[in-house]
Gaussian input, Z-matrix of N, CA and C with variables (Angstrom, degrees):
# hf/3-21g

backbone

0 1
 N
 C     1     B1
 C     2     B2     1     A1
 N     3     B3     2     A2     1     D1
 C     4     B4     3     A3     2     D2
 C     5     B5     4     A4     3     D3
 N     6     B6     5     A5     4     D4
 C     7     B7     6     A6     5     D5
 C     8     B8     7     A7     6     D6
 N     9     B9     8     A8     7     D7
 C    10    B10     9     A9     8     D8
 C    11    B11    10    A10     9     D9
 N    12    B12    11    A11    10    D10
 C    13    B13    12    A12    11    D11
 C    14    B14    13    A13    12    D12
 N    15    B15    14    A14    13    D13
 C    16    B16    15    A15    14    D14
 C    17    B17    16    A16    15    D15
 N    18    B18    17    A17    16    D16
 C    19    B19    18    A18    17    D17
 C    20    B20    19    A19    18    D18
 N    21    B21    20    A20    19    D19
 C    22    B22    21    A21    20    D20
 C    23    B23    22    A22    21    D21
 N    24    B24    23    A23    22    D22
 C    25    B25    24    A24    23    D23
 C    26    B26    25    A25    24    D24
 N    27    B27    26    A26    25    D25
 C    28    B28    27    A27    26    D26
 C    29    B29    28    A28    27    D27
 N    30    B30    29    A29    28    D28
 C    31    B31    30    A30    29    D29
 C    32    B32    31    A31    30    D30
 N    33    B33    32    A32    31    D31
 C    34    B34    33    A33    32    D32
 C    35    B35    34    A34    33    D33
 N    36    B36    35    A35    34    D34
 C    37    B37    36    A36    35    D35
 C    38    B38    37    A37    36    D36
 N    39    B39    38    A38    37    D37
 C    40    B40    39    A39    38    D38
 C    41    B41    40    A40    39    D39
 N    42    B42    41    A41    40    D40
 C    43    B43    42    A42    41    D41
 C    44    B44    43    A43    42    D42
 N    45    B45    44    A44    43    D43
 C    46    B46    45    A45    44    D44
 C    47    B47    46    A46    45    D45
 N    48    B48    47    A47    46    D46
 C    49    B49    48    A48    47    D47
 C    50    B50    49    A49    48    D48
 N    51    B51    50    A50    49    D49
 C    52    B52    51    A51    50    D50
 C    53    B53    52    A52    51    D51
 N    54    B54    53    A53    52    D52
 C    55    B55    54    A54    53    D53
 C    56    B56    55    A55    54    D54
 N    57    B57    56    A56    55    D55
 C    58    B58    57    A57    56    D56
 C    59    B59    58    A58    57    D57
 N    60    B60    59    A59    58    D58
 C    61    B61    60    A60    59    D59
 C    62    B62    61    A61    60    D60
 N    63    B63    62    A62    61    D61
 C    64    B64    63    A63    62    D62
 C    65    B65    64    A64    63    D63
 N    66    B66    65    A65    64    D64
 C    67    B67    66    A66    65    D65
 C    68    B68    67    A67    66    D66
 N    69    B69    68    A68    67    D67
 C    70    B70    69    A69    68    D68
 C    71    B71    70    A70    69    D69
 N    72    B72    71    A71    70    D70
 C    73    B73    72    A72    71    D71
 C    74    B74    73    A73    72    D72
 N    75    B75    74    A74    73    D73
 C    76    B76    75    A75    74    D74
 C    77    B77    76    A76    75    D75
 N    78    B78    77    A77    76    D76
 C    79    B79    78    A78    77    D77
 C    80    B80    79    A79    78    D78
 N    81    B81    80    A80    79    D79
 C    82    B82    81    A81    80    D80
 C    83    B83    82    A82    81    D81
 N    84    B84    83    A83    82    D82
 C    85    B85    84    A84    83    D83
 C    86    B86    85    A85    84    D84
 N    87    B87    86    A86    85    D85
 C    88    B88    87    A87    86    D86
 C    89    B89    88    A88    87    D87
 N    90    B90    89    A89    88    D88
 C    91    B91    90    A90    89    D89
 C    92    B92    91    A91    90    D90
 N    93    B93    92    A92    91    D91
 C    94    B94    93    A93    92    D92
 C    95    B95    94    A94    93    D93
 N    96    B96    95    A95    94    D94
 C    97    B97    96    A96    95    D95
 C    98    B98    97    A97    96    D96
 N    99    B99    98    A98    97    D97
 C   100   B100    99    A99    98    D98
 C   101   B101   100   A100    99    D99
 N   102   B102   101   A101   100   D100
 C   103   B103   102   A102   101   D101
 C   104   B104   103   A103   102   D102
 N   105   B105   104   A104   103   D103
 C   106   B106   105   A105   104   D104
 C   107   B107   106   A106   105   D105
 N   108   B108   107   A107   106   D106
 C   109   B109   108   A108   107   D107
 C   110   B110   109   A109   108   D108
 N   111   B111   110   A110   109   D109
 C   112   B112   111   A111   110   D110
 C   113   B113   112   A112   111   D111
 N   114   B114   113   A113   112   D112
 C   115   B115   114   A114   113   D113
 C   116   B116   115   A115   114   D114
 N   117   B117   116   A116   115   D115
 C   118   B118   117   A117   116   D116
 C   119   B119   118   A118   117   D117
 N   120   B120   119   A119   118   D118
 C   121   B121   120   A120   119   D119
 C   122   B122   121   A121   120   D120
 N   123   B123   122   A122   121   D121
 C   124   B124   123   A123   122   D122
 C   125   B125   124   A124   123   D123
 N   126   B126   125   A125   124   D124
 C   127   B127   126   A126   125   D125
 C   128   B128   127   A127   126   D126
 N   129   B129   128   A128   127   D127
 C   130   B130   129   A129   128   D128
 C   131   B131   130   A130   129   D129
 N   132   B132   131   A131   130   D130
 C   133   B133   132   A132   131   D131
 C   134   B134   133   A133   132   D132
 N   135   B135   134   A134   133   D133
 C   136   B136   135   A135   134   D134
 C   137   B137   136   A136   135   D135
 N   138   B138   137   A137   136   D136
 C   139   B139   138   A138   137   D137
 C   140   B140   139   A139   138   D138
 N   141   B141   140   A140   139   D139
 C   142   B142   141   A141   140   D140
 C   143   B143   142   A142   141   D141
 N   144   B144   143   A143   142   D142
 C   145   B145   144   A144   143   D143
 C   146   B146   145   A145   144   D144
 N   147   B147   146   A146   145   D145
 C   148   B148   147   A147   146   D146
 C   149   B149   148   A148   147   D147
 N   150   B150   149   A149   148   D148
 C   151   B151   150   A150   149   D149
 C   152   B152   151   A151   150   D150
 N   153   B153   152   A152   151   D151
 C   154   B154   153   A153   152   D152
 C   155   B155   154   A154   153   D153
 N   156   B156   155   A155   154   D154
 C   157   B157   156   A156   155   D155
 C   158   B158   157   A157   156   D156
 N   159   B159   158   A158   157   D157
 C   160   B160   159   A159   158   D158
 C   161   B161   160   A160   159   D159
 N   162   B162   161   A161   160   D160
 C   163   B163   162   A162   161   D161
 C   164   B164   163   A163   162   D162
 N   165   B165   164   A164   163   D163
 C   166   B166   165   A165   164   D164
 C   167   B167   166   A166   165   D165
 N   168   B168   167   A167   166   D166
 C   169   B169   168   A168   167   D167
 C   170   B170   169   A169   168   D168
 N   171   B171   170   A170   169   D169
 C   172   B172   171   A171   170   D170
 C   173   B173   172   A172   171   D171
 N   174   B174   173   A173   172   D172
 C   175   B175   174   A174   173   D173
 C   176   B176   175   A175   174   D174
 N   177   B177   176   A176   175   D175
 C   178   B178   177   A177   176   D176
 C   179   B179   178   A178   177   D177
 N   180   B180   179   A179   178   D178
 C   181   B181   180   A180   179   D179
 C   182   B182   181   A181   180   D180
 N   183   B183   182   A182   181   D181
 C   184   B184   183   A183   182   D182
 C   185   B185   184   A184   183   D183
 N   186   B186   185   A185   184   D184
 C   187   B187   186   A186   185   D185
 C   188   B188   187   A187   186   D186
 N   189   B189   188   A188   187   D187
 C   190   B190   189   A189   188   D188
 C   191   B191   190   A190   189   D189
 N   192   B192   191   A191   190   D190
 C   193   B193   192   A192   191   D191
 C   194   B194   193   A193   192   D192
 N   195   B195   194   A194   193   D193
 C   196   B196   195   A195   194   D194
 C   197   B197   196   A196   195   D195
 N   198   B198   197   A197   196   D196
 C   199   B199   198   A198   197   D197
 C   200   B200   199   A199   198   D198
 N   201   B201   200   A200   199   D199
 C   202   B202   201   A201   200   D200
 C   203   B203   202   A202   201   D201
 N   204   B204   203   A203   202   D202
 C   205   B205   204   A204   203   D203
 C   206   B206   205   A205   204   D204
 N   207   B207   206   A206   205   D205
 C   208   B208   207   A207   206   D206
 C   209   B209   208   A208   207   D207
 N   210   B210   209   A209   208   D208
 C   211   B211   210   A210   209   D209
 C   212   B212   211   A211   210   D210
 N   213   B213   212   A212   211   D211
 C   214   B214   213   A213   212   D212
 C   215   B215   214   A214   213   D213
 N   216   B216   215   A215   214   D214
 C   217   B217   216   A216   215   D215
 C   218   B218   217   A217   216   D216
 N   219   B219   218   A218   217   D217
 C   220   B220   219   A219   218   D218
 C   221   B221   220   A220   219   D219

   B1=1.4531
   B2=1.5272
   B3=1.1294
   B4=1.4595
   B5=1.9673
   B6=1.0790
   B7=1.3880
   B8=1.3147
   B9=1.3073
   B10=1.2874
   B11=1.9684
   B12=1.4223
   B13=1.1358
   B14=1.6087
   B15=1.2178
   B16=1.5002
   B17=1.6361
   B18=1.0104
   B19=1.8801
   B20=1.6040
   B21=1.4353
   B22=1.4348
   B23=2.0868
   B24=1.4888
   B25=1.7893
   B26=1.8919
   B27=1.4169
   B28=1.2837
   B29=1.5718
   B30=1.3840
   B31=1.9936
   B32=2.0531
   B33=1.1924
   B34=1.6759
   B35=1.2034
   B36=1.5876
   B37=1.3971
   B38=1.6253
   B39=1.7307
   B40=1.9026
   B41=1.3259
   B42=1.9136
   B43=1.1960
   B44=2.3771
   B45=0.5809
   B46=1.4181
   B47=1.2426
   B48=1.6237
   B49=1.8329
   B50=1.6805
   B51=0.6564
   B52=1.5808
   B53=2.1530
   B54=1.4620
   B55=1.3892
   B56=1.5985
   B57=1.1568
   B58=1.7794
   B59=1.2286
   B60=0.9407
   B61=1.6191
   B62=0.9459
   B63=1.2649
   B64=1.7778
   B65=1.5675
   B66=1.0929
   B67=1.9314
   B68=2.2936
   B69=1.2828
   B70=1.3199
   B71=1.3418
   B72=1.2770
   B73=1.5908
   B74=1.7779
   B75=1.2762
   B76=0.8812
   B77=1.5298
   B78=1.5231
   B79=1.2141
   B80=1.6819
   B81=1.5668
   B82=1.2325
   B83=1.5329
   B84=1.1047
   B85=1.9051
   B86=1.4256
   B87=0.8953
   B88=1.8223
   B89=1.1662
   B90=1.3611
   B91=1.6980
   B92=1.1864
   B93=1.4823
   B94=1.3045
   B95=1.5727
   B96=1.2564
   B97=1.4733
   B98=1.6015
   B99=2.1370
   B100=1.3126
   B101=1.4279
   B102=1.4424
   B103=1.2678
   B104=2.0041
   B105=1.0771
   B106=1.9882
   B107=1.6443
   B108=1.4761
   B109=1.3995
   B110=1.5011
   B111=1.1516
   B112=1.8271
   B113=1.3767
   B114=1.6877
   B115=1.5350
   B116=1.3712
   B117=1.3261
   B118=1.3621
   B119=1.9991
   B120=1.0239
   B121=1.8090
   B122=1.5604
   B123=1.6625
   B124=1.4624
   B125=1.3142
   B126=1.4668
   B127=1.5968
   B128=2.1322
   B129=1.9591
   B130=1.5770
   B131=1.8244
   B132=2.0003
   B133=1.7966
   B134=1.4404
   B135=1.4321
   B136=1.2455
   B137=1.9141
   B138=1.3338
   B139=1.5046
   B140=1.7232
   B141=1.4567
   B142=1.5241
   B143=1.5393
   B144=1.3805
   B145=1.3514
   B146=1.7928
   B147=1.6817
   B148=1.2565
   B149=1.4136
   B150=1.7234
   B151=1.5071
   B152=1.6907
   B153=1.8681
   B154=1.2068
   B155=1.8243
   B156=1.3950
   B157=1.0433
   B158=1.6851
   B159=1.3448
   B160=1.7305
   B161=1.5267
   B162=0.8584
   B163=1.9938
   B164=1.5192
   B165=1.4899
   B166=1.7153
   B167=1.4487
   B168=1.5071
   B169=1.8198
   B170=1.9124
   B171=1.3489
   B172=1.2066
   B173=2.0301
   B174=1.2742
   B175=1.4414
   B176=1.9161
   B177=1.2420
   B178=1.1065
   B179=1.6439
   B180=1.5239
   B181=1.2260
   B182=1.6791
   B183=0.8966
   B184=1.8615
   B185=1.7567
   B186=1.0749
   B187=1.2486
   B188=1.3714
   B189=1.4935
   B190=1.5757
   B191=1.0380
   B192=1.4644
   B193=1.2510
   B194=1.5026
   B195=1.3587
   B196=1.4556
   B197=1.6463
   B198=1.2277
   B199=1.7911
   B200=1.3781
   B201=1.5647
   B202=1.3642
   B203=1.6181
   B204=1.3981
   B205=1.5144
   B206=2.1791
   B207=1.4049
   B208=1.5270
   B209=1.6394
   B210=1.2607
   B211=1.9973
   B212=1.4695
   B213=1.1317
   B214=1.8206
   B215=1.9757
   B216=1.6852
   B217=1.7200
   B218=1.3282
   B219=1.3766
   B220=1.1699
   B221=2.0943
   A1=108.50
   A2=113.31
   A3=130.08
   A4=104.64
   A5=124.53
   A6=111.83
   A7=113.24
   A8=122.53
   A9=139.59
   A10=112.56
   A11=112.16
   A12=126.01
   A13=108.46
   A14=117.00
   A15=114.80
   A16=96.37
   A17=120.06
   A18=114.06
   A19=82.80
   A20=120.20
   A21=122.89
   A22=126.71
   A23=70.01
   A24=86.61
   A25=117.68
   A26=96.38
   A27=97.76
   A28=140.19
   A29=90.86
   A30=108.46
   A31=76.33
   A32=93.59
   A33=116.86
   A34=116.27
   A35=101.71
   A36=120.33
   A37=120.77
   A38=95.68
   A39=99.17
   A40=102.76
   A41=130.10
   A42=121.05
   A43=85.38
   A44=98.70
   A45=88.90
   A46=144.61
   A47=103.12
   A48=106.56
   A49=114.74
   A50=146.87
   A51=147.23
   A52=86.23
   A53=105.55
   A54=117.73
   A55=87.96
   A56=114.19
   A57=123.33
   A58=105.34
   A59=128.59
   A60=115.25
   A61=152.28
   A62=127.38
   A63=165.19
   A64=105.37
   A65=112.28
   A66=110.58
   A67=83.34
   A68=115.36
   A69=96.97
   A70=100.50
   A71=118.97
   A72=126.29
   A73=94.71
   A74=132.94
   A75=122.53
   A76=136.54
   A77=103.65
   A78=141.15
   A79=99.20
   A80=90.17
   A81=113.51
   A82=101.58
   A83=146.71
   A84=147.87
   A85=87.61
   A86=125.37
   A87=114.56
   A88=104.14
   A89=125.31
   A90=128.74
   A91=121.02
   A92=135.35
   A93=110.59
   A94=100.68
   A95=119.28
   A96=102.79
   A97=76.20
   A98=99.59
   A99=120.48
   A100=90.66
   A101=122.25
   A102=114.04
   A103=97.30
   A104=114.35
   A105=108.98
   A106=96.40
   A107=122.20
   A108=109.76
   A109=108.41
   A110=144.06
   A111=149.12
   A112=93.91
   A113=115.66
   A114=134.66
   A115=111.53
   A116=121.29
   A117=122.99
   A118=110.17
   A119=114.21
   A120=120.85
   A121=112.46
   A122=104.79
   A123=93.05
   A124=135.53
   A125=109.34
   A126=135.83
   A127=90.62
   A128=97.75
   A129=117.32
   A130=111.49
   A131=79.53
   A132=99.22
   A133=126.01
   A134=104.35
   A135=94.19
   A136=117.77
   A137=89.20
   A138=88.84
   A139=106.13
   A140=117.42
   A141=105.49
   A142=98.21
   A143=121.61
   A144=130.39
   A145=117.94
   A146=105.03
   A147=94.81
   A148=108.86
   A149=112.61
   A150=111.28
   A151=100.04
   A152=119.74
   A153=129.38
   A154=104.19
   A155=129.86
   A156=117.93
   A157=100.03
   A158=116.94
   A159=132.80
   A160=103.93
   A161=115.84
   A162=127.83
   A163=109.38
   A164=89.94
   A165=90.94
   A166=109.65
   A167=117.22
   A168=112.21
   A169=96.73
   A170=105.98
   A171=134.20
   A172=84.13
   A173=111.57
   A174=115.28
   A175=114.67
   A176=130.38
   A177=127.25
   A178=111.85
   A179=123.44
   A180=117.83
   A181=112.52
   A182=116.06
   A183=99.78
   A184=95.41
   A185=115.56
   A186=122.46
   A187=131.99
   A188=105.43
   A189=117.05
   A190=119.75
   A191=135.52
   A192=139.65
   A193=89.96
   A194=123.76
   A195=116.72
   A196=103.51
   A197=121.89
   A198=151.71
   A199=77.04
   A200=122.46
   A201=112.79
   A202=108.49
   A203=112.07
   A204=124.83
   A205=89.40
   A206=115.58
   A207=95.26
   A208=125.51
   A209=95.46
   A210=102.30
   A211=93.07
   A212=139.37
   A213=142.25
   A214=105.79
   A215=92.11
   A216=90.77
   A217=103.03
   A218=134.48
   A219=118.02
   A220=78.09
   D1=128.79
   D2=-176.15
   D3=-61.23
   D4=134.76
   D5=164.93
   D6=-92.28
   D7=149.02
   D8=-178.79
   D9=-107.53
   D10=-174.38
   D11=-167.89
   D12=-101.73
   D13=126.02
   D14=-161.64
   D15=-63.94
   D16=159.54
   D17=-175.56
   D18=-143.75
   D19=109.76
   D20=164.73
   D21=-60.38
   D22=-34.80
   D23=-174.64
   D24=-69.78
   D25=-35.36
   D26=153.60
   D27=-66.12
   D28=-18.22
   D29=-164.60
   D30=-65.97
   D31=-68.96
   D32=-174.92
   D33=-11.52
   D34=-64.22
   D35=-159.21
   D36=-93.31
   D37=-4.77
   D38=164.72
   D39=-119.89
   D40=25.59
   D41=175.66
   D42=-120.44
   D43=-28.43
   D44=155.34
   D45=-76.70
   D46=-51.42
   D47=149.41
   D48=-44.59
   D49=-17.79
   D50=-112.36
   D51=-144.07
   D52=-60.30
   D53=-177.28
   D54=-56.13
   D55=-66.81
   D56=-170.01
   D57=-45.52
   D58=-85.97
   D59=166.48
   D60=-61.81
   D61=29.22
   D62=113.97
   D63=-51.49
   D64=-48.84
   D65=-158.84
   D66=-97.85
   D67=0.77
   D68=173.51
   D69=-103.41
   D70=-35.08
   D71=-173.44
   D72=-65.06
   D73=-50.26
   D74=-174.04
   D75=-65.87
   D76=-4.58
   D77=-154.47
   D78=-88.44
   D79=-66.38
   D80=-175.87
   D81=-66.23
   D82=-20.94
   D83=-170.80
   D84=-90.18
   D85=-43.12
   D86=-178.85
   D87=117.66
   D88=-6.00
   D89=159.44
   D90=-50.98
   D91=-30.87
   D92=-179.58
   D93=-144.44
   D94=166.50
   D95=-171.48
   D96=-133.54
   D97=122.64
   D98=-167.93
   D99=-133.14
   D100=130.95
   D101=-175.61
   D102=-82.43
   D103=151.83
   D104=-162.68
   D105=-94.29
   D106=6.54
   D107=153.38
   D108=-88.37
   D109=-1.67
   D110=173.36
   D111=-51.12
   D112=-81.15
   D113=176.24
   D114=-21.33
   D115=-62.08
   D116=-175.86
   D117=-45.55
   D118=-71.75
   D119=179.47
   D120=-52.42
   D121=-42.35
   D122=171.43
   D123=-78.40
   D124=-10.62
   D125=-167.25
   D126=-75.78
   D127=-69.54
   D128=175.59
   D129=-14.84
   D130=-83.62
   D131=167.95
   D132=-23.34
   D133=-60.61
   D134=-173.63
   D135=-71.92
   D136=-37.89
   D137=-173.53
   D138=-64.05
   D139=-5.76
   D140=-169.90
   D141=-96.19
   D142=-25.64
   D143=171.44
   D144=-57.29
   D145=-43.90
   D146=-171.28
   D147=-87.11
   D148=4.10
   D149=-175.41
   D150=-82.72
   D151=-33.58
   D152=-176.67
   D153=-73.27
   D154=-8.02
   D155=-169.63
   D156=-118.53
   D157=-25.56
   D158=149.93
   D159=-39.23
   D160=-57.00
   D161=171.80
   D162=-47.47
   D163=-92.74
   D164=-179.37
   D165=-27.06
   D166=-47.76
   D167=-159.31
   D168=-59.30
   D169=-65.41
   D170=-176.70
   D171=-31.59
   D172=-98.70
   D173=-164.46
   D174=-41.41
   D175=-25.89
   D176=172.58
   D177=-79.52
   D178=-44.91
   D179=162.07
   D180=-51.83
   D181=-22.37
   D182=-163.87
   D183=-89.73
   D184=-39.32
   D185=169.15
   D186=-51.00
   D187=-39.11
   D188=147.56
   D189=-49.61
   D190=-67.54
   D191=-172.20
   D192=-51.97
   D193=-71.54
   D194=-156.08
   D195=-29.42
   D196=-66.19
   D197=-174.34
   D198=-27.26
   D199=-79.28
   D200=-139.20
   D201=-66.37
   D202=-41.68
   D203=-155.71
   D204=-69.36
   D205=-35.80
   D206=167.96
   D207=-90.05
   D208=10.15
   D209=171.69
   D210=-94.13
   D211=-18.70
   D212=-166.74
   D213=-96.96
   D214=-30.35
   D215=-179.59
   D216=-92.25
   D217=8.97
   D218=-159.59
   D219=-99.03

């Protein structure tokens, strides 16, 4: 198996989907009483967080590369 590039924003954004639909499944079993507008803001949130931390990764990697590719032309 080939290794890939750790992607934080993704870790984020299927460990929040993932919480959300746990606390809906649980909802629905009669375990927890979640009103089903909660899900909606925390579901949003998270996905807007891992899009702001998808960024940062994205903009600090490219910036690396930049660094290296002018330490290589010099």
């Amino acid at each position: 198996m080939r290794r890939h590039e750790f992607q934080p924003g993704r870790l984020i954004a299927g460990l929040v989907l993932l919480t959300a639909g746990t606390l809906r499944l649980l909802d629905a079993a009669g375990e927890v009483d979640l009103p089903w507008l909660a899900v909606v803001p925390m579901a949003a949130g998270g996905l807007a967080l891992a899009a702001v931390v998808g960024v940062v990764t994205y903009a600090v990697r490219r910036d690396r590369r930049e660094r290296i590719t002018e330490s290589s032309d010099r």
